[in-house]
C-alpha positions as a Python dict, from the first residue, in 0.01 Angstrom:
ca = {
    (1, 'X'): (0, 0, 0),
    (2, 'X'): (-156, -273, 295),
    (3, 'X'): (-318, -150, 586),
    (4, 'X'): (-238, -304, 939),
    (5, 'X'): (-490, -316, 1149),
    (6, 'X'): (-434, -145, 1488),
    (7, 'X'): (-550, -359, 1812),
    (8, 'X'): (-588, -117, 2131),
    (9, 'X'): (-593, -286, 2453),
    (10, 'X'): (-921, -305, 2667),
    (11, 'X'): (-707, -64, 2927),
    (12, 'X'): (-660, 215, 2668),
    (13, 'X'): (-1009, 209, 2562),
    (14, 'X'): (-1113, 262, 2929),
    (15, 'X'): (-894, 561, 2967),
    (16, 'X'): (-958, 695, 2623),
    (17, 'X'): (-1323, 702, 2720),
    (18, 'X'): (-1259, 830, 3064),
    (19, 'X'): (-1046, 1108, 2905),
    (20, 'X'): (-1312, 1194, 2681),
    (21, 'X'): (-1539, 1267, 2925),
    (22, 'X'): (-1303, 1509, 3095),
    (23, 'X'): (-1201, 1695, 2780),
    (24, 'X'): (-1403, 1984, 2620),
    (25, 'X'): (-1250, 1855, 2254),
    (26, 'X'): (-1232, 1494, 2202),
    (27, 'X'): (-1113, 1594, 1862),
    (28, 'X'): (-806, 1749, 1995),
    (29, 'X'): (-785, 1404, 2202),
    (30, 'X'): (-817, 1190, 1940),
    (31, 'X'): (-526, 1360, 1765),
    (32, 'X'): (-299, 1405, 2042),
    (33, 'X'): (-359, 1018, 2104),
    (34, 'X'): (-331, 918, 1726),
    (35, 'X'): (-665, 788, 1655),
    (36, 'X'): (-955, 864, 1462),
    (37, 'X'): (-1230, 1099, 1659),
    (38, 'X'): (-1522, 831, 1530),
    (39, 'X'): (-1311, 567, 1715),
    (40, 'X'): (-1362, 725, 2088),
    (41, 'X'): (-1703, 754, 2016),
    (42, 'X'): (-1766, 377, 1922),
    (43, 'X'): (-1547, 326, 2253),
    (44, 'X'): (-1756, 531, 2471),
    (45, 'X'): (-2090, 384, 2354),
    (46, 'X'): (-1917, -40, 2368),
    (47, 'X'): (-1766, 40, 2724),
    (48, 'X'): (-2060, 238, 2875),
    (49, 'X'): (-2264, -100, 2821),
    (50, 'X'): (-2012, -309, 2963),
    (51, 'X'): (-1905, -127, 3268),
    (52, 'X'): (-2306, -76, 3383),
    (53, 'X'): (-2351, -469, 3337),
    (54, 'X'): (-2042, -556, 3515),
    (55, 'X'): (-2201, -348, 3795),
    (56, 'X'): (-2508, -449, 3790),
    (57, 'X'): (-2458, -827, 3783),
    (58, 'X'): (-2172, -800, 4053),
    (59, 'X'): (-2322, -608, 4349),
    (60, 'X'): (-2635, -782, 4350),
    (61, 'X'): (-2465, -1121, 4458),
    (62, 'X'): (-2267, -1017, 4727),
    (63, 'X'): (-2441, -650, 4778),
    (64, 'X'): (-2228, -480, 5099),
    (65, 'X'): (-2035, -757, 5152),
    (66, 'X'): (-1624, -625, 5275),
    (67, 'X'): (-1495, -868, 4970),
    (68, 'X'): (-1697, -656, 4733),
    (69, 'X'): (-1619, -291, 4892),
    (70, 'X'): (-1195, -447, 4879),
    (71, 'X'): (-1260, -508, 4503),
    (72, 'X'): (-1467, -208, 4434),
    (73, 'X'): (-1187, -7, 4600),
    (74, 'X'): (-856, -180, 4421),
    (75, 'X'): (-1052, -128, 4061),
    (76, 'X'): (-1045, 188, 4189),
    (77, 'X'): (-735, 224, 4272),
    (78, 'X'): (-624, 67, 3926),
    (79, 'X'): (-822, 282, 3697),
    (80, 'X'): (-705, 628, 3870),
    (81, 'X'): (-325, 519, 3852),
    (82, 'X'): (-369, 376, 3483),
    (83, 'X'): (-601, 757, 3442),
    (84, 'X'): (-269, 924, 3582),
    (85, 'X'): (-34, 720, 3318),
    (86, 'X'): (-216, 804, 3035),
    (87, 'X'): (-207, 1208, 3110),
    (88, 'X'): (129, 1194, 3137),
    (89, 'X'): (139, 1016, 2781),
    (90, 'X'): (-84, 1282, 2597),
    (91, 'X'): (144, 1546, 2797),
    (92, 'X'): (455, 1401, 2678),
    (93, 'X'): (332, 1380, 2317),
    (94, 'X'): (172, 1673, 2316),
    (95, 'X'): (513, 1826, 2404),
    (96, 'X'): (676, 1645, 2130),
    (97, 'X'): (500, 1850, 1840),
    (98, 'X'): (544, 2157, 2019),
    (99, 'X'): (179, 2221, 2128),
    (100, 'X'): (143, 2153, 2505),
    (101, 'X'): (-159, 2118, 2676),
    (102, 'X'): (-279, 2134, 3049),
    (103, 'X'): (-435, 1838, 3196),
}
């Protein structure tokens, strides 16, 4: 029997994470996404160290600049509409097996 390995995209990661933080259970998460609960976890503590040192190094070139506060606000933008797509996934799968949940 061979193993595949599974590749998440950079995007799911993010939301996982975000999710995580939202949710009382990241073990009822994890299964309602498919993954294992020690994978979020490694997730939260790689993308926490990215995101503040993406931060960090990027607002102190251009600090208040209106370029920065128009790319500050479309990331924004981005990661509440990708947030919003991947509810709707762990509602529609969560529906599948007959247990649904309330986001």
């Amino acid at each position: 029997m061979s193993t595949q390995k599974k590749y998440y995209s950079t995007e799911f990661k993010e939301n996982t994470v975000k999710l995580s933080y939202e949710r009382t259970n990241i073990k009822e998460l994890a299964d309602e996404l498919g993954i294992d609960v020690q994978r979020i976890y490694k997730w939260r503590n790689g993308i926490g160290t990215k995101s503040t040192a993406r931060v960090s190094s990027g607002t102190a070139a251009d600090s208040g600049s209106a370029s920065e506060i128009k790319r500050l606000k479309k990331e924004l933008k981005e990661a509440q509409l990708e947030l919003a797509i991947l509810k709707k996934a762990v509602h529609i799968f969560s529906k599948s097996d007959g247990n649904s949940t309330s986001l």
